[in-house]
C-alpha positions as CSV (number, residue, x, y, z in Angstrom):
1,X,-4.5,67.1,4.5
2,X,-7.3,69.6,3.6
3,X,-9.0,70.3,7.2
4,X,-11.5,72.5,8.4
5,X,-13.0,73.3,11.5
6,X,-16.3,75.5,11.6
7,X,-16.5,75.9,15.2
8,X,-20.0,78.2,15.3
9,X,-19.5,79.3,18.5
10,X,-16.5,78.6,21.3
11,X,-18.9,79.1,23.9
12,X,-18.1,80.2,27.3
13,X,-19.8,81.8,30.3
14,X,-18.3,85.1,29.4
15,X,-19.4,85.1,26.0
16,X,-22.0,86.9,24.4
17,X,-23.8,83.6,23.2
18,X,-23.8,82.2,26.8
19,X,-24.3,85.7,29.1
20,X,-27.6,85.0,30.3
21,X,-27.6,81.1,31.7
22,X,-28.7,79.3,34.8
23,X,-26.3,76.3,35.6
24,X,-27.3,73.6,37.8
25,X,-25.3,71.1,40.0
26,X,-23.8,67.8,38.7
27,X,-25.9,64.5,38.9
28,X,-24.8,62.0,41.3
29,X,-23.5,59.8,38.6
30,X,-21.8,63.0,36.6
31,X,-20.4,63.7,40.0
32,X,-18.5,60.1,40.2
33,X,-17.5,60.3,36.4
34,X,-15.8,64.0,37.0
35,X,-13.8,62.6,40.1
36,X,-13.1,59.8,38.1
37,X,-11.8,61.5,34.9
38,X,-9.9,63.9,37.7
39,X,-7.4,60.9,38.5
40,X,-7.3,59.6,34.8
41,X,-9.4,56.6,35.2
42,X,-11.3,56.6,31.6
43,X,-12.3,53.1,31.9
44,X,-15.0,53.1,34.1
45,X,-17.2,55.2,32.2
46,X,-16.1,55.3,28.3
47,X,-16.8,57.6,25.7
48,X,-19.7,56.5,23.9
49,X,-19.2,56.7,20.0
50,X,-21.4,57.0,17.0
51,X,-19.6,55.8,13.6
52,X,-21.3,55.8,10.6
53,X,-20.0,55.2,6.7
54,X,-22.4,57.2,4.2
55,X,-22.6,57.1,0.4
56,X,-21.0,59.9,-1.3
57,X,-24.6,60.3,-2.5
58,X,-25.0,62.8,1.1
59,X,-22.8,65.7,0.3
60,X,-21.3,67.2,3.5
61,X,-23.5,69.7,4.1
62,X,-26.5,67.6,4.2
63,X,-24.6,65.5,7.2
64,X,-23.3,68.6,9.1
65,X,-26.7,70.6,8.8
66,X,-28.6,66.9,10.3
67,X,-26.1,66.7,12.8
68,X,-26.6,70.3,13.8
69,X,-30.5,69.3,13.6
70,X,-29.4,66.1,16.2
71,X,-27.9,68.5,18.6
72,X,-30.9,71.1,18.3
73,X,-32.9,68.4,18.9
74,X,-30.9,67.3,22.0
75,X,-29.9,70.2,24.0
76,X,-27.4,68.0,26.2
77,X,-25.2,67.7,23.9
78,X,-24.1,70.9,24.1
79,X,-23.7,71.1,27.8
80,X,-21.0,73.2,29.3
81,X,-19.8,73.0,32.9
82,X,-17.8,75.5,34.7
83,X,-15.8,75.4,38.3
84,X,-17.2,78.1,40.8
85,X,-15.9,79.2,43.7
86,X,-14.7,76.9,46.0
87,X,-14.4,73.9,43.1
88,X,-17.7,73.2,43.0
89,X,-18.4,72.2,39.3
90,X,-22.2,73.4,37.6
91,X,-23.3,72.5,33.7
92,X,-26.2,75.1,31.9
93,X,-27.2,74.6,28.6
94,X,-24.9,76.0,26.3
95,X,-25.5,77.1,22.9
96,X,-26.6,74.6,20.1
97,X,-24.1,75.8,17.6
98,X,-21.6,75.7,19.4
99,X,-20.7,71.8,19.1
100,X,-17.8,72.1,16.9
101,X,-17.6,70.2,13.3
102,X,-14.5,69.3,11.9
103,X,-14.5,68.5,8.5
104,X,-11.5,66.6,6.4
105,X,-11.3,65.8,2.4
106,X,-13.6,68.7,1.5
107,X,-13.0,70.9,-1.2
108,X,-11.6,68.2,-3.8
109,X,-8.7,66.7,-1.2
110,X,-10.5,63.6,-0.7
111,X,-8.9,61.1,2.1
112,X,-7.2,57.7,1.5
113,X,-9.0,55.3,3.4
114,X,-5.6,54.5,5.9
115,X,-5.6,58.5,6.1
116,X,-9.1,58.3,7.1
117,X,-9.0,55.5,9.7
118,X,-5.9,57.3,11.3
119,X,-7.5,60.8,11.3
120,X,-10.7,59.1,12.7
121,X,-9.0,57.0,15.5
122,X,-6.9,60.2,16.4
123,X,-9.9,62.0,16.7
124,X,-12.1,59.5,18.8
125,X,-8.8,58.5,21.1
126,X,-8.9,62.8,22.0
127,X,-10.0,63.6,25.7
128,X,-12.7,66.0,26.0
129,X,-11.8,69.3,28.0
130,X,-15.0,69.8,29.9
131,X,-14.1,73.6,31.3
132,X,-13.1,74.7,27.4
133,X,-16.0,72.7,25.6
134,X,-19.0,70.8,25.1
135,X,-19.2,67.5,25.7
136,X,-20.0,65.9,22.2
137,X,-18.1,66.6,18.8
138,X,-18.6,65.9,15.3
139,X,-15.9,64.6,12.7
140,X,-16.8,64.5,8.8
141,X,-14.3,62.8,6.7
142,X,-14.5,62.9,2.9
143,X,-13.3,59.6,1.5
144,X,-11.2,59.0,-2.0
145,X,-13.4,56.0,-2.1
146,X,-17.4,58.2,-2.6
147,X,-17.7,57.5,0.9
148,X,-17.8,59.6,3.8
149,X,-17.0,58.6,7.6
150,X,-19.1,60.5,10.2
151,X,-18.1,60.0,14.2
152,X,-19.5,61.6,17.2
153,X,-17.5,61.7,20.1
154,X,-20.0,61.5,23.5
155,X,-18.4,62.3,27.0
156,X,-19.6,60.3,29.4
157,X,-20.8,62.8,31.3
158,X,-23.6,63.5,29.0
159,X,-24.3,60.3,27.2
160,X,-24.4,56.7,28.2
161,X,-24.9,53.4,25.6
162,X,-28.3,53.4,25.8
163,X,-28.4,57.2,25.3
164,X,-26.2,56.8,22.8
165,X,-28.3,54.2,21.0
166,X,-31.6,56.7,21.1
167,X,-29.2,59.0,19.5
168,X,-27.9,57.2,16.6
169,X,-31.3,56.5,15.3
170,X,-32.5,59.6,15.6
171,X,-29.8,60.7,13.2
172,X,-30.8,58.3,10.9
173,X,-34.5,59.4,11.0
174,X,-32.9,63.3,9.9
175,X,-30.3,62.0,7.8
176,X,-33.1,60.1,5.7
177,X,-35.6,62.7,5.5
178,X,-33.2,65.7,4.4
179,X,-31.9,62.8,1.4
180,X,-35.2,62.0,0.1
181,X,-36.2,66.4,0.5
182,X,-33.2,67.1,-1.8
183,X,-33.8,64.0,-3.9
184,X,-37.3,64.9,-4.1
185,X,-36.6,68.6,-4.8
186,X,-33.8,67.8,-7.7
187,X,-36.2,65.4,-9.2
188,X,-34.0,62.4,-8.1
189,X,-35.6,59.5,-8.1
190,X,-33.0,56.9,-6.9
191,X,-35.2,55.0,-3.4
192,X,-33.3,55.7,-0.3
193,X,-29.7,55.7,-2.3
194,X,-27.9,58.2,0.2
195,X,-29.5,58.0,3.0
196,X,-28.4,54.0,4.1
197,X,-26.1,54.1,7.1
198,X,-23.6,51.3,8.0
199,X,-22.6,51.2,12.0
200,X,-18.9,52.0,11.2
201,X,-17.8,52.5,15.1
């Protein structure tokens, strides 16, 4: 299996891309979904997911650079948190690259579409380490079929369904404009033909 991770920026407090932050306490409701998470109780407050199957028309980089665009346009998604002294737990913005993209089946090593489902459950069904990362990331599977399967994991702790819901269209919204620029701009004049989303979650 052909996988790669482009990771722009493992961003912690220490790091050059995150030196100069100002972090700010929890929510009430974050506050209850930490403790929860603490004794493993992932039930109360799930992940929220977007899944999306895409035409093969929308090469890779088209869906990485609009969900790059999404998080830009969303600086919670790339929310970091960090314990100070005494426990207490603070999030600051982090930086916007920094929402890791994992990318499988690029490159010519296309996915089966079993391979595909199991790579994409493994992926959603991963907990989120809070303290190492962001909250949200980003898988982009190439498909043997001229598909391509797209899911962002949420934590809870940054997005809830209705949240998540405001999300997903807005990535439509990108994902349709940067298809009909590059169709526009390579004289393509197929209407709409990669830019239709089917709610894959």
């Amino acid at each position: 299996m052909n996988k790669q991770i482009t990771n722009f920026a493992d961003a912690r407090p220490t790091d050059a891309v995150d030196a100069v932050f100002e972090s700010f306490p929890l929510t009430i409701a974050q506050k209850r979904i930490w403790s929860l998470e603490q004794i493993g109780n992932y039930t109360v407050f799930p992940y929220q997911v977007i899944g999306l199957r895409l035409s093969a028309a929308i090469d890779i980089e088209t869906i990485a650079g609009a969900c790059r665009a999404l998080v830009a346009q969303n600086p919670s998604l790339a929310s970091r948190f960090r314990r100070l002294a005494g426990g207490r737990i603070e999030q600051y913005r982090g930086a916007s690259n920094a929402v890791p993209i994992e990318i499988l089946g690029n490159d010519g090593a296309a996915l089966s579409e079993p391979d595909a489902l199991a790579a994409r459950k493994a992926f959603r069904d991963k907990r989120s380490d809070l303290l190492e990362g962001p909250g949200a990331r980003i898988q982009i599977i190439r498909l043997a079929e001229a598909q391509l399967l797209l899911t962002i994991v949420l934590h809870p702790i940054i997005c809830d369904d209705r949240e998540k819901s405001v999300l997903a269209r807005s990535l439509a919204r990108i994902l349709d404009g940067r298809t009909r620029r590059r169709y526009a701009a390579g004289g393509n004049h197929r209407r709409n033909a990669g830019s239709r989303l089917a709610g894959d979650g």
